[in-house]
C-alpha positions as CSV (number, residue, x, y, z in Angstrom):
1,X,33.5,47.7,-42.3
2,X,32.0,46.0,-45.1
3,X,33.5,42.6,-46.3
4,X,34.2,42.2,-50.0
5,X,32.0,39.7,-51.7
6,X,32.7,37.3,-54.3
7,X,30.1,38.6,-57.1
8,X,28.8,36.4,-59.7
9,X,26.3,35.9,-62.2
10,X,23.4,34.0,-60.6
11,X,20.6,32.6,-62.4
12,X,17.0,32.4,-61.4
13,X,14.3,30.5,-63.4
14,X,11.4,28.5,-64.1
15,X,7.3,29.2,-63.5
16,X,6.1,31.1,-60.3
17,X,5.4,28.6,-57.6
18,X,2.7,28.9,-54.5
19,X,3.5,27.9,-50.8
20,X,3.4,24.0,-49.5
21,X,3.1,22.6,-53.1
22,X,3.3,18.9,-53.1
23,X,5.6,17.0,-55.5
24,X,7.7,13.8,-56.8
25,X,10.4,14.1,-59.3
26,X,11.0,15.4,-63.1
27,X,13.2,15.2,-65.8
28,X,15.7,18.0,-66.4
29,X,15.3,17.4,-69.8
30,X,11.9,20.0,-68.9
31,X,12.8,23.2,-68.6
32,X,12.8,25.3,-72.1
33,X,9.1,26.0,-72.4
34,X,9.3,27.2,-68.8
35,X,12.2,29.4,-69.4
36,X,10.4,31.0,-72.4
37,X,7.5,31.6,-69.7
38,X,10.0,33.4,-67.5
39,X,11.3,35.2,-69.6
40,X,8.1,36.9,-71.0
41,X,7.2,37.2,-67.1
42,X,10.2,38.9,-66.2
43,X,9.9,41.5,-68.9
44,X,6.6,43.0,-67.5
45,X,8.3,43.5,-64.2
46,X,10.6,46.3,-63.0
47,X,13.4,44.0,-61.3
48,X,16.1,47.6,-61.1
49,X,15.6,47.8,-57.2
50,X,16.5,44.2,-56.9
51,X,19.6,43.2,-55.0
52,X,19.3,39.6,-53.5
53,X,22.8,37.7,-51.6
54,X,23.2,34.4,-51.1
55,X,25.2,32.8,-48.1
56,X,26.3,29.0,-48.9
57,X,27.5,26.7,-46.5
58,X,30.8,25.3,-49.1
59,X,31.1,26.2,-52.3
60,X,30.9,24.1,-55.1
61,X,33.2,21.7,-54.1
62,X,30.1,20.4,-52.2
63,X,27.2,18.9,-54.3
64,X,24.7,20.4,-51.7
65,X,26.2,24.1,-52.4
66,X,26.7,23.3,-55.8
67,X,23.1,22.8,-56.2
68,X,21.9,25.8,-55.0
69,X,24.5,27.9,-57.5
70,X,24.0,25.4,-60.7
71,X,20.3,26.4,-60.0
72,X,20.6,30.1,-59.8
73,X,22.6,30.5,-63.2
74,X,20.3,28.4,-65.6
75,X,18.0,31.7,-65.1
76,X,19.7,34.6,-65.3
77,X,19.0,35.7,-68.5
78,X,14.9,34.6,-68.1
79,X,15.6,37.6,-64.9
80,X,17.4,39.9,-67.1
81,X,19.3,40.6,-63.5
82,X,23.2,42.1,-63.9
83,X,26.1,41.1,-62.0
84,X,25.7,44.0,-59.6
85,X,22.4,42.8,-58.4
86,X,23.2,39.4,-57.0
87,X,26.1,38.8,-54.6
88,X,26.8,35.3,-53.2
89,X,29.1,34.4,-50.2
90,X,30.7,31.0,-49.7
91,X,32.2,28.9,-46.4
92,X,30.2,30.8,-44.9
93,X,30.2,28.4,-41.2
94,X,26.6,27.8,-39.1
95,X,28.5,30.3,-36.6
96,X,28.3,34.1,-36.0
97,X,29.9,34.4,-39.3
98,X,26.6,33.9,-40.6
99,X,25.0,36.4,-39.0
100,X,27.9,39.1,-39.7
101,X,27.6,37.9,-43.4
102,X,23.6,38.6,-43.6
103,X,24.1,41.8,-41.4
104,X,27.0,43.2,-44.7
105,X,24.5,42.2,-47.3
106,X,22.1,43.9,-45.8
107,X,23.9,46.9,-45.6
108,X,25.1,46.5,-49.2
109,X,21.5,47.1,-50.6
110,X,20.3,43.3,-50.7
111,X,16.6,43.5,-50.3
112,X,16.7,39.6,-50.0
113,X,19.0,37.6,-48.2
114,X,19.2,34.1,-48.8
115,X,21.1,31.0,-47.2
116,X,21.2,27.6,-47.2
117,X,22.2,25.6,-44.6
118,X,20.1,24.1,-42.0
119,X,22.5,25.9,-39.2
120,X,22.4,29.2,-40.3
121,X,19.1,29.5,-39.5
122,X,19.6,30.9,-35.8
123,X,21.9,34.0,-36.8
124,X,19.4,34.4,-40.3
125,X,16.8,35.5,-37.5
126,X,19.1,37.4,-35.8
127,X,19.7,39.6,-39.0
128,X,16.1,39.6,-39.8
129,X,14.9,41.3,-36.4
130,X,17.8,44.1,-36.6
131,X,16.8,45.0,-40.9
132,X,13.1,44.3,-40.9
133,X,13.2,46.1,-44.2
134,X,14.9,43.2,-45.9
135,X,13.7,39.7,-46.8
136,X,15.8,37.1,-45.1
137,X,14.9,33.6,-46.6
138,X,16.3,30.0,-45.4
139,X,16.8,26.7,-47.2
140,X,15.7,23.5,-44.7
141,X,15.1,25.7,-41.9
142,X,11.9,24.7,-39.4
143,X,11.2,28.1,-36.9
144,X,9.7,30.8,-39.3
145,X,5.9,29.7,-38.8
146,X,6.9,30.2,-35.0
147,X,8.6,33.0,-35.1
148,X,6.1,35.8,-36.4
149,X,8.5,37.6,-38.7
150,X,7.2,38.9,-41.7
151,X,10.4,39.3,-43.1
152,X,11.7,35.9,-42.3
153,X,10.5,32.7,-44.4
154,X,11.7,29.0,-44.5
155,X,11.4,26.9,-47.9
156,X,12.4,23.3,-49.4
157,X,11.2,21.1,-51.4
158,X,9.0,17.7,-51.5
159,X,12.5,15.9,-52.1
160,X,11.3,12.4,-50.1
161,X,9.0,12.5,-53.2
162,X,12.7,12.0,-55.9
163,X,14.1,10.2,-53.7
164,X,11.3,7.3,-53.6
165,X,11.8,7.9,-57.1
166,X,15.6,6.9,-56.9
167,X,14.3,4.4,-55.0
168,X,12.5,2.6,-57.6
169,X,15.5,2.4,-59.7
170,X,17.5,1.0,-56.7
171,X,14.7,-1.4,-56.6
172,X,14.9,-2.2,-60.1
173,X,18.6,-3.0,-60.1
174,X,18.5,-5.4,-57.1
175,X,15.5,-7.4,-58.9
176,X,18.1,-7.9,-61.8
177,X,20.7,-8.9,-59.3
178,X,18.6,-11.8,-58.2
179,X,17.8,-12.5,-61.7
180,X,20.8,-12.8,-62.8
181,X,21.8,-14.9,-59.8
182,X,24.2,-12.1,-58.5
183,X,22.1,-12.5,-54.9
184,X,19.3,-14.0,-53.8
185,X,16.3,-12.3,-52.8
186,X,17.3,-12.7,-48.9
187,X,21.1,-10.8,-49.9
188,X,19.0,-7.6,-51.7
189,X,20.3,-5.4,-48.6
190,X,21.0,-1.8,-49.6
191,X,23.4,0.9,-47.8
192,X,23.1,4.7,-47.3
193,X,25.6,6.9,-46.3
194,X,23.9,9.8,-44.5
195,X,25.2,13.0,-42.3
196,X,23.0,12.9,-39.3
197,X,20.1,11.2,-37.5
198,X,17.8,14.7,-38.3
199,X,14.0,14.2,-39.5
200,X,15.5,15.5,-42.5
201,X,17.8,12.7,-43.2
202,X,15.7,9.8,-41.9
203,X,12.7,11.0,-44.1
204,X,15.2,10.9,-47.0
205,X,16.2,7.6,-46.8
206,X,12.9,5.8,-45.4
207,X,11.2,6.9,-48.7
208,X,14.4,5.9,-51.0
209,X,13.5,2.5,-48.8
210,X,9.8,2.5,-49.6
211,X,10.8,3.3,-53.2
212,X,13.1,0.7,-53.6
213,X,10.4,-1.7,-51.3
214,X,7.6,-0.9,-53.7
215,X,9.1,-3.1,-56.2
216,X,11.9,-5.1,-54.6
217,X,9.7,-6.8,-51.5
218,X,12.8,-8.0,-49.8
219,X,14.7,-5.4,-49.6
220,X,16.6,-4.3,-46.4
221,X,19.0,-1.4,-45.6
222,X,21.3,-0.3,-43.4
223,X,22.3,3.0,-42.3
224,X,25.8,4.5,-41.3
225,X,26.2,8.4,-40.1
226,X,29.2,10.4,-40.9
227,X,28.2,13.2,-38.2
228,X,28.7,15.7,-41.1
229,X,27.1,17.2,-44.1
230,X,30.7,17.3,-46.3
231,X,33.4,15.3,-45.4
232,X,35.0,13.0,-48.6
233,X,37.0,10.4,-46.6
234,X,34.4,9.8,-43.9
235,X,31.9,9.5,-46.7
236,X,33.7,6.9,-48.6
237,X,34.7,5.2,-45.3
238,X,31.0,4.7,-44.4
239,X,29.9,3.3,-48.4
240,X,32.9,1.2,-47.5
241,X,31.6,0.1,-44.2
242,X,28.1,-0.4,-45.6
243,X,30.2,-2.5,-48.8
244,X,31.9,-4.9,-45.8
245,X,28.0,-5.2,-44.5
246,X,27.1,-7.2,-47.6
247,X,25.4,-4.1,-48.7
248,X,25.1,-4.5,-52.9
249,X,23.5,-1.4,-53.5
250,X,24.8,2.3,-51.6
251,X,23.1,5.5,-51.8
252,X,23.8,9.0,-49.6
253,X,22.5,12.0,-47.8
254,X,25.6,13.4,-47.9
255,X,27.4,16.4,-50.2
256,X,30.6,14.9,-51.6
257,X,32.1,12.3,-54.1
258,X,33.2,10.1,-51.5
259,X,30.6,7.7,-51.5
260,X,30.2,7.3,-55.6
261,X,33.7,6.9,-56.1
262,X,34.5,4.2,-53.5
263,X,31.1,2.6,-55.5
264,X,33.1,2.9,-58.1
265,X,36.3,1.3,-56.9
266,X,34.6,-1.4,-55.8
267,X,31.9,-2.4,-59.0
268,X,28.6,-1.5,-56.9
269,X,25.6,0.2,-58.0
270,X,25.3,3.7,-56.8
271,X,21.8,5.9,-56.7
272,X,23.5,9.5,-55.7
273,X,22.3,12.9,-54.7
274,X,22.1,16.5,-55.8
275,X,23.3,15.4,-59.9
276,X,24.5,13.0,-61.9
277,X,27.8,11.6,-61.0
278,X,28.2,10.0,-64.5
279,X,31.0,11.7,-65.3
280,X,33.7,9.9,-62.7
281,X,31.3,7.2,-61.6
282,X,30.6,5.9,-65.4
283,X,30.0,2.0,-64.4
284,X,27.9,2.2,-61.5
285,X,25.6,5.7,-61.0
286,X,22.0,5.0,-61.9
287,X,20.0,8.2,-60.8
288,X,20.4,11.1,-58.6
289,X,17.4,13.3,-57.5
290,X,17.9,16.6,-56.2
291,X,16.1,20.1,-55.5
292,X,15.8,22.8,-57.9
293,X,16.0,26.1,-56.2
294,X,15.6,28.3,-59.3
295,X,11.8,28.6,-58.4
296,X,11.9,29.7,-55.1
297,X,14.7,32.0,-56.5
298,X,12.2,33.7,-58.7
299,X,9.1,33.3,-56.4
300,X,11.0,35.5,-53.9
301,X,12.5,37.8,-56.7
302,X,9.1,38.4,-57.5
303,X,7.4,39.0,-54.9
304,X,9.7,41.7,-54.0
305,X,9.1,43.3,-57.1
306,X,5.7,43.3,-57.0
307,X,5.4,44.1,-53.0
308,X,3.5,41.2,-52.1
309,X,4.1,38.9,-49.1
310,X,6.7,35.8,-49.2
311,X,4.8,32.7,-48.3
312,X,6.3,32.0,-44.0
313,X,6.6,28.1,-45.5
314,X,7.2,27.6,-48.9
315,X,7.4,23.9,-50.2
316,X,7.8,22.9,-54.5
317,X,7.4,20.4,-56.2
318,X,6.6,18.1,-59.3
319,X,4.2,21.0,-60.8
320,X,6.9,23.6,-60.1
321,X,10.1,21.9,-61.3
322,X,11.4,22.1,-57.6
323,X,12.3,18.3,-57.5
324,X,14.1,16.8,-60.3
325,X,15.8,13.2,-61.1
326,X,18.5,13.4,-63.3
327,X,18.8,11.1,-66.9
328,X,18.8,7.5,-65.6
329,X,22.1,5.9,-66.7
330,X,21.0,2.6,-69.2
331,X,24.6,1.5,-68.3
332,X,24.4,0.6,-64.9
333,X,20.5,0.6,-64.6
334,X,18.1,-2.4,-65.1
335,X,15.7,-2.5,-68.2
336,X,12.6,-0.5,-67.7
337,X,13.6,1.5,-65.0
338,X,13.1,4.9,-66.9
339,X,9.5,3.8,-67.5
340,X,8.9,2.5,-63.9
341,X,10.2,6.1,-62.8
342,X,7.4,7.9,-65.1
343,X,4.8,5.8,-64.2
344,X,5.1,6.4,-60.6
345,X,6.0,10.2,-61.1
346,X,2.3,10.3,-63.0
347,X,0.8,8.8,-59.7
348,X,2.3,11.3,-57.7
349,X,0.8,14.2,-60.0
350,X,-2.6,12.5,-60.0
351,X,-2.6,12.4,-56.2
352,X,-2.4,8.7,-56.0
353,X,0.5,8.0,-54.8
354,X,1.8,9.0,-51.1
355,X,5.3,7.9,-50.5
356,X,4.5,7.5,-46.9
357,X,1.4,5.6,-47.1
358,X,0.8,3.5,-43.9
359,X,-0.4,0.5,-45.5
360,X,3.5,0.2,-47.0
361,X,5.5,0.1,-43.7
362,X,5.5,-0.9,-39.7
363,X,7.0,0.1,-36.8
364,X,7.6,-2.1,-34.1
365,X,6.1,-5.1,-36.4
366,X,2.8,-2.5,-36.7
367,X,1.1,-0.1,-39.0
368,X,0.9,3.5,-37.3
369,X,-2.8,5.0,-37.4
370,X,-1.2,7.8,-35.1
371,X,1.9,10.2,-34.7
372,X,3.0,13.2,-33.0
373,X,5.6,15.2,-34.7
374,X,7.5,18.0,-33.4
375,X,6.9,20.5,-35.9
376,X,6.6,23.7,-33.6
377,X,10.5,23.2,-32.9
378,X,11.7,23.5,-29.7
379,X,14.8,22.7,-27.6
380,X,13.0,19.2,-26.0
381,X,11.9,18.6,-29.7
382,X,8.0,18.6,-27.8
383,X,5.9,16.1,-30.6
384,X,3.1,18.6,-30.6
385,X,1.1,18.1,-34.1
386,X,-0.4,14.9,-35.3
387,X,0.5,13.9,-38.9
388,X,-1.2,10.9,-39.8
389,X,-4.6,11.5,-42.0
390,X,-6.0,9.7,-44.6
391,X,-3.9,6.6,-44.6
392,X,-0.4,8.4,-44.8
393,X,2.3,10.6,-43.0
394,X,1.4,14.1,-44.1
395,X,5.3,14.7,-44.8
396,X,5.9,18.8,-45.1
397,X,2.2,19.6,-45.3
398,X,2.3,21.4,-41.6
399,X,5.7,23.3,-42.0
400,X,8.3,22.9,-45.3
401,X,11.2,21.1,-43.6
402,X,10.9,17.2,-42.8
403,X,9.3,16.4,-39.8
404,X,9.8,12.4,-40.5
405,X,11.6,10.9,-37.6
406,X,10.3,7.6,-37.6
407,X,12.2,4.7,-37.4
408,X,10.6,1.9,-39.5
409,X,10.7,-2.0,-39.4
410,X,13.7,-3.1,-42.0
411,X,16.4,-0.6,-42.1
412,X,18.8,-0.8,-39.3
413,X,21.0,2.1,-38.3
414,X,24.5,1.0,-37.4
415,X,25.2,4.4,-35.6
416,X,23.9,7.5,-35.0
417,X,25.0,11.4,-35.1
418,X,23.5,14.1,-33.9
């Protein structure tokens, strides 16, 4: 028996994006001229026989989920798609449930089922052997360029790229701290609240390290886990922790308010995640980078429509709009941080810039000329693909989902989750 879906309006937008893009960050002041694009696009195709379901994690309680739906409904009207043909599902668990939900979409008439937690990805396989008719397509997953399915596709987005971004800022605000003789250059320690010791996470906050390192030299950080993506008190417990560290400075991996608002509490600069936190956090939020979905959303939209093949890996970026920063907040951020931020964005999109470059870091007291990554997932996590060429980590070049699990010199990780 079919479950009963919670239907809304979804919105899908912004310019038609290719597989393993490369990008940094963007304003989200950007997107008109790219709508028009869309909309002009989205004219010339017949989009009737289009019926695409989304499974989320949380719902928007959770900035991570919230993400993923603020992004679908700045583009419905660029689709032209009606409330009957897009269907989303939320609380949906990484448990059987996800497969059962998949499995009902798919017998609703979805031709594309998409979800977006890294733990669904198991049961999103599951659907996508038994309806090989339909397109089943995963947020942060890492098995599709193993599996052989050509109706099952991972995607993300070039995120560590927004948050070295964020970085910068959180850089720029510790400088003024010492210039204003708030710390000294040996107290510029910065904290960051993240769910779990995955590739994922550690990339994220080694290049909001590097970021912040590029233009802060002294700058250390620690690390505390909360061993989940969404939980508000163990989230503000940890920014506390890291606060009773001598931290000065917190950012997150992590989907709720807990961590801005105990910033806020306590008077201490906050770099968030997944939007601007402005709103309840007016003293202390800076930045927040986060991923756009709405291109993926349309790349797969279309490529339905027009019968062509979803890319198995599919990774945006700067050029696409898939990784955004939002407005910088000239309250709580130092003088010229806007400016820093575009100047090192325009690096990125000239190809000068890797955030992982191995001249800006050590392990172990020593630069890497050599790693093996386990990007062919499998249950001993086998490193099995070397990453390093040219002088960097090739971050998301060999699969879409994170594969940087290295622990560098200067952050310490007070625990870990897993």
């Amino acid at each position: 028996m079919k479950k009963v879906f919670k239907v809304l309006a979804l919105v899908l937008a912004l310019s038609m994006v290719v597989a393993f893009a490369a990008c940094g960050g963007t304003s989200e002041e950007t997107t008109a001229s790219a709508d028009e694009t869309t909309t002009g696009e989205a004219a010339e195709l017949d989009l009737s026989k289009i019926k695409i379901g989304f499974i989320c994690l949380h719902d928007e309680n959770s900035t991570y989920d919230k993400n993923f739906l603020d992004a679908a409904k700045e583009a419905k009207a660029a689709l032209g798609l009606t409330d009957d043909q897009v269907v989303i599902v939320t609380n949906i668990a990484e448990s059987a449930a996800c497969y059962d939900t998949a499995a009902d979409l798919a017998e609703d008439g979805c031709n594309i089922v998409f979800a977006n937690s890294f733990g669904h990805e198991d049961f999103m396989i599951q659907a996508a052997k038994e309806y090989p008719e339909v397109q089943f397509c995963h947020a942060t997953g890492t098995k599709a360029h193993t599996e052989g399915l050509k109706n099952y596709h991972n995607a993300f987005a070039s995120i560590y790229e927004g948050r070295y971004l964020a970085g910068i800022a959180a850089g720029l605000k510790l400088n003024e701290m010492i210039a204003d003789g708030k710390i000294t250059a040996e107290q510029a320690k910065m904290g960051y609240v993240g769910a779990f010791t995955y590739a994922e996470v550690i990339s994220g906050y080694t290049s909001f390290y590097l970021g912040a390192k590029s233009v802060c030299p002294s700058v250390t950080m620690d690390v505390q886990f909360t061993g989940s993506w969404y939980d508000e008190q163990a989230e503000k417990e940890a920014a506390v922790t890291l606060m009773n560290k001598d931290c000065v400075l917190i950012s997150q991996h992590a989907d709720s308010m807990g961590a801005p608002t105990a910033c806020e509490t306590a008077g201490v600069p906050n770099v968030s995640y997944n939007g601007s936190t402005i709103a309840a956090c007016p003293n202390t939020f800076i930045v927040s980078s986060r991923i756009n979905w709405a291109p993926y959303y349309e790349y797969i939209i279309k490529a339905v429509a027009k019968g062509e093949e979803i890319a198995v890996d599919w990774c945006g970026g700067i050029k696409e709009g898939s990784v955004v920063l939002t407005d910088v907040n000239e309250a709580a951020a130092a003088e010229g941080t806007q400016k820093a931020i575009d100047d090192a964005k325009a690096k990125f999109l000239d190809g000068t810039l890797k955030v992982f470059a191995t001249d800006t870091f050590t392990k172990d007291g020593a630069a890497m000329e050599s790693y093996m990554a386990d990007v062919d997932t499998d249950a001993a996590y086998t490193a099995d693909t070397e990453v390093i060429k040219d002088g960097y980590f090739s971050e998301s070049e060999f699969r879409s989902a994170p594969y940087f699990d290295v622990r560098i010199d200067g952050i310490t990780l007070l625990n870990e989750k897993f």
